[in-house]
N, C-alpha and C positions, 0 to 999 in steps of 0.2 A: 543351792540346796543346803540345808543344812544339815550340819553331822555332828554327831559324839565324839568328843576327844577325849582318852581316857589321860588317868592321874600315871604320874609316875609309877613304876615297876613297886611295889611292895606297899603300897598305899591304894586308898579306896579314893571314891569319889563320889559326894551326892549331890543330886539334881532334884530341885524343887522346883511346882510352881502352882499356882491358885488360880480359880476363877472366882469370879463378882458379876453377880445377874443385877437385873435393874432395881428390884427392890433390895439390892443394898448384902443380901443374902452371900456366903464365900464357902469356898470349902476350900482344902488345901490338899496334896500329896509329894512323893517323892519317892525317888529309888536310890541306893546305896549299891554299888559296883565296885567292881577290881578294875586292873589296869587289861585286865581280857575281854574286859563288856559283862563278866559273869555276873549275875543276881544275887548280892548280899542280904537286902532287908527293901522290906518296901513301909510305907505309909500312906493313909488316904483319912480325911472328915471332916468333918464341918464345921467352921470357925462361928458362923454368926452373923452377922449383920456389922458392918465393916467396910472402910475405902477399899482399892484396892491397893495404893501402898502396907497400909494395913496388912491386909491378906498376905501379902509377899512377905512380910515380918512375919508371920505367925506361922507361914511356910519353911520360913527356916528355922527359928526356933523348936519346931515341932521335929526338924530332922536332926539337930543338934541333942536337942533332948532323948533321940533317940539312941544316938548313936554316944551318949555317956551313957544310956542305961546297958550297951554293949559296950565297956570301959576297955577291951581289949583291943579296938578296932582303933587301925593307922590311918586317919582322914585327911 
């Protein structure tokens, strides 16, 4: 079974990931948590038409970006 392992005590941690349907079509999201499981920040949308190494790039990307537009947050 698979489980969440949080980040070290006073840093965050975010989890991404994407799908890719057959015609090629991706979206992406993620969540941004403490070192308790608590809910920081989420994201979710649609990338486009796209591999899916692709997609996993734009997955994180899009959680990086988010989390400099929160410049306060310890990741």
């Amino acid at each position: 079974m698979l489980r969440w392992n949080p980040p070290p005590l006073g840093t965050l941690k975010l989890n991404c990931d994407k799908a890719v349907m057959n015609n090629k079509l991706a979206s992406c999201g993620g969540i941004l948590r403490d070192s308790y499981g608590s809910f920081i920040l989420a994201f979710a949308g649609l990338i486009g038409r796209c591999s899916v190494a692709q997609a996993e790039l734009w997955a994180i990307y899009h959680g990086l970006r988010l989390i400099k537009a929160n410049s306060s947050l310890l990741v």
